[in-house]
C-alpha positions in Angstrom: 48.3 -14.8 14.9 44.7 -13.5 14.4 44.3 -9.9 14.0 42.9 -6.9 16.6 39.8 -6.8 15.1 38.3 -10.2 15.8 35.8 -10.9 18.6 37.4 -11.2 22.2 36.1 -14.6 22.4 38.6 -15.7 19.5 41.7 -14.0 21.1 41.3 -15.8 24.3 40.8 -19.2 22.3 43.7 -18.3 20.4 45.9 -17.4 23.4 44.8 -20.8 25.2 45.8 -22.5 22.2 49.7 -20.9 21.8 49.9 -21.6 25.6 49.2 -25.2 25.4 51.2 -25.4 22.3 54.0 -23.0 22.8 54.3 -22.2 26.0 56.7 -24.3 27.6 59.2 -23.4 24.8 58.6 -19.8 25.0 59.6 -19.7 28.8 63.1 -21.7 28.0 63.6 -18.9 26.2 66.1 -17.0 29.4 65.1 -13.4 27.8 61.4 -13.8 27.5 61.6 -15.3 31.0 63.7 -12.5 32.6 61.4 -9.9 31.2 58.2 -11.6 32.2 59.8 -11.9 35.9 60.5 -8.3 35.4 57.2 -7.8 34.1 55.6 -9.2 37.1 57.7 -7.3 39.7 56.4 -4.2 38.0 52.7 -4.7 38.2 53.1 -5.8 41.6 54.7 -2.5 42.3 52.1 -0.4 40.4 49.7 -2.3 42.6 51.5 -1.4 45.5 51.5 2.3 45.0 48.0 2.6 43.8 47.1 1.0 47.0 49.5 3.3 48.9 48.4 6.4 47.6 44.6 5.6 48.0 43.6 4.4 44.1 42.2 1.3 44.8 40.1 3.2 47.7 39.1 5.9 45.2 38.1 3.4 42.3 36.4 1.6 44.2 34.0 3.9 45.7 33.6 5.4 42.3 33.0 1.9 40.6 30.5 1.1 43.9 28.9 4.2 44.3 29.0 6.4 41.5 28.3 3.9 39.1 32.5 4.1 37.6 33.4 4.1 34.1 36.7 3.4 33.1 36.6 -1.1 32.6 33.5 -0.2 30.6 32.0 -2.7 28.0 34.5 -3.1 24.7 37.9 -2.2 26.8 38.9 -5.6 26.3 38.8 -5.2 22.5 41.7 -3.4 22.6 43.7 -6.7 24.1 45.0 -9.0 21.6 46.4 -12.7 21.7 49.7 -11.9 23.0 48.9 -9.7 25.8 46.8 -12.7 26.5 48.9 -15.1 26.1 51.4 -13.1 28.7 48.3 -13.8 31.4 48.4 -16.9 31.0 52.7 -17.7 31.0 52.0 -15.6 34.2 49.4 -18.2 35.3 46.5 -15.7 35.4 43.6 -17.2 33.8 41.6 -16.1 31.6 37.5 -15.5 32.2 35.9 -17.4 29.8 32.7 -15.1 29.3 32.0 -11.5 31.5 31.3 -11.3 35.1 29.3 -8.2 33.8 27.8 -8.0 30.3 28.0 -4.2 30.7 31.4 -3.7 31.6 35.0 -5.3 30.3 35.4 -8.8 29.4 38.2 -8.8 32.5 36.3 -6.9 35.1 35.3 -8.9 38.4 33.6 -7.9 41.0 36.8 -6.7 42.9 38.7 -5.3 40.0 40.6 -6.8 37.3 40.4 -10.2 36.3 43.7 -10.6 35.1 47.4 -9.6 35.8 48.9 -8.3 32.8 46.4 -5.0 31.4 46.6 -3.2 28.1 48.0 -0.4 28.3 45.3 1.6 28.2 44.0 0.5 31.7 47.0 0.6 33.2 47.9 4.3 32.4 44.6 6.1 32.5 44.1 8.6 35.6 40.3 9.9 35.7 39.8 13.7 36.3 39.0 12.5 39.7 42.4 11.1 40.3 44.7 14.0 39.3 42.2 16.9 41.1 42.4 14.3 44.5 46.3 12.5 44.6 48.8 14.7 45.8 51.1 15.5 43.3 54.1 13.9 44.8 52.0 10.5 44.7 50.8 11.2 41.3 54.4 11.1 40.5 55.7 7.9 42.3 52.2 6.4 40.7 53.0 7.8 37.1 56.4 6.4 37.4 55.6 2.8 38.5 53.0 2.7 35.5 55.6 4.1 33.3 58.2 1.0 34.2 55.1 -1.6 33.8 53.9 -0.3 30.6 57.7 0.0 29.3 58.4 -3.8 30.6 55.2 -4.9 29.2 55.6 -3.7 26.2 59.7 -5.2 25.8 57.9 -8.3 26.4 55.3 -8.5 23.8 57.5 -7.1 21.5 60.1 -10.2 22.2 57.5 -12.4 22.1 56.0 -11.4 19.2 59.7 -11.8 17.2 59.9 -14.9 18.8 56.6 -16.7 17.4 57.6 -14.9 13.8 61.0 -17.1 14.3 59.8 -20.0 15.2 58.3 -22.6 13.0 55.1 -24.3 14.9 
């Protein structure tokens, strides 16, 4: 596995290559594949409730009109090969080169690119967010972002002793 620090360009390369490699064997594997169906589920649920409570709406007229912030240029640094990798086994592909040179490597013109987010994205509320939400939606929201990020993060941590174990 290549380090955080290397360019973007190299993590994706490197994720496309354990896929096509790996891949097949890593979903055999019934508890990596139970926790990237439960995985999935969750994101669909944070999805769900951001729509619900009126997130999407509100990012999107910040992102359209006020010129938005948060998927700015270098967010995608943070993502490394496995996180990757997960996009893929979930058959989310990954953008070869930026919709937008000034923003993240994963932003699209409607959103996010890809399924599975770091962390980061998935659990940061703007100012914005927590003066407008009520606070019994910021709770249900908080809450389904708190099971995806927990989930995601039992399943990188599986997968992560499972390429250690292995012997490619």
């Amino acid at each position: 596995m290549i380090g955080p620090d290397h360019p973007i360009e190299e993590k994706i390369s490197s994720a496309i290559a354990l896929h096509e490699n790996i891949g097949r064997r890593l979903l055999e594997q019934r508890d990596i594949r139970r926790l990237l169906e439960g995985y999935e589920t969750a994101i669909e649920e944070t999805w769900r409730v951001m729509e619900e409570v009126g997130v999407v709406s509100i990012c999107t007229a910040c992102a359209t009109r006020d010129g938005g912030s948060c998927c700015g240029r270098g967010i995608e640094n943070r993502f490394d090969e496995v996180l990757l990798l997960i996009n893929l086994l979930m058959g989310s592909p990954l953008p070869l080169k930026p919709w937008d040179e000034t923003g993240c490597w994963f932003l699209g013109k409607t959103g996010c690119r890809i399924k599975a987010r770091h962390t980061i994205c998935v659990n940061y509320l703007c100012p914005r967010l927590t003066m407008v939400l009520e606070k019994k939606d910021l709770s249900r929201l908080q809450e389904a972002i708190g099971q995806e990020v927990a989930l995601g993060f039992l399943l990188e941590d599986a997968i992560k002793k499972w390429l250690l174990s292995i012997d490619r």
